[in-house]
C-alpha positions in Angstrom: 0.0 0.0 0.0 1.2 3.4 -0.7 0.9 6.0 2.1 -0.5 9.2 2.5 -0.5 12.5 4.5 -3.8 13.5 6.3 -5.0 17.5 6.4 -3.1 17.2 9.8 0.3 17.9 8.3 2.1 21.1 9.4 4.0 21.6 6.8 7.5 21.0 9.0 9.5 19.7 6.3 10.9 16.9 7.8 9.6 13.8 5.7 10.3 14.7 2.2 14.1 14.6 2.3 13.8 11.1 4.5 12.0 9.1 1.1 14.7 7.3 -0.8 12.1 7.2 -3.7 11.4 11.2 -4.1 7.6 10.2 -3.2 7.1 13.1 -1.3 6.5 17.1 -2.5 4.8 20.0 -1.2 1.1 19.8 -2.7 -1.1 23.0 -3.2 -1.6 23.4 1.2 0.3 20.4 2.5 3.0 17.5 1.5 1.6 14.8 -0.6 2.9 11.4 -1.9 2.8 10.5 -5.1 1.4 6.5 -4.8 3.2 5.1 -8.1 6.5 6.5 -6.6 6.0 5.0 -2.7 6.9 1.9 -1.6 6.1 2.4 1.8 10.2 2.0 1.7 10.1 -2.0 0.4 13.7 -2.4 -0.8 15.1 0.5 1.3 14.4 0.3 5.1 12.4 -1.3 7.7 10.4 0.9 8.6 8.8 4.0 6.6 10.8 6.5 7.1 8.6 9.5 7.1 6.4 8.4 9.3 9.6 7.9 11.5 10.4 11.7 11.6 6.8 13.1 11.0 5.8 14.6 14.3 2.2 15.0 13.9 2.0 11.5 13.2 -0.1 12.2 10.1 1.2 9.7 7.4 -0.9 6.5 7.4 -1.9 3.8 4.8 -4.0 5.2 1.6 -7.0 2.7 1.8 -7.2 3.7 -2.5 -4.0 2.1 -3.0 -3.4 -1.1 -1.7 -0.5 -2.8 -2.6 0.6 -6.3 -1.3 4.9 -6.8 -0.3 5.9 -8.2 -3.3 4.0 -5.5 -5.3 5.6 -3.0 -3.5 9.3 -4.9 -4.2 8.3 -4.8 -7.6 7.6 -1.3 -7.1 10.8 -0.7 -5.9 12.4 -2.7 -8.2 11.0 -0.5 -11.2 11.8 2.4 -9.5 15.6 1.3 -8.7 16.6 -0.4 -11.5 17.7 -3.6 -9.6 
């Protein structure tokens, strides 16, 4: 499943340097991830990183974009070139 930030987000910056895909950008009022790009970090880390920094805790799973592991390695895989 990709992720995605709520209407919570304050805007601090902190998660879109922290995606090793480039998933995340500022949207018109708040961060957004792009779902063909994230791969809830499959391939990369453990855990997700932004929702490791985010402080608001206001990055969960999209529920329009579910994705199982090995989609999202394949994902990844696309993405990375490996």
């Amino acid at each position: 499943m990709a992720l995605m930030i709520t209407d919570e987000c304050i805007n601090c910056d902190v998660c879109e340097p922290e995606c090793p895909n480039g998933a995340i950008y500022m949207g018109e009022e708040i961060y957004e991830i792009d779902p063909e790009l994230c791969t809830e970090c499959v391939g990369h880390y453990e855990e997700q990183q932004c929702v490791e920094v985010c402080p608001v805790d206001c990055i969960i799973v999209d529920p329009e974009h579910t994705e199982t592991e090995e989609e999202l390695r394949a994902k990844y895989e696309r993405i990375t070139g490996e």
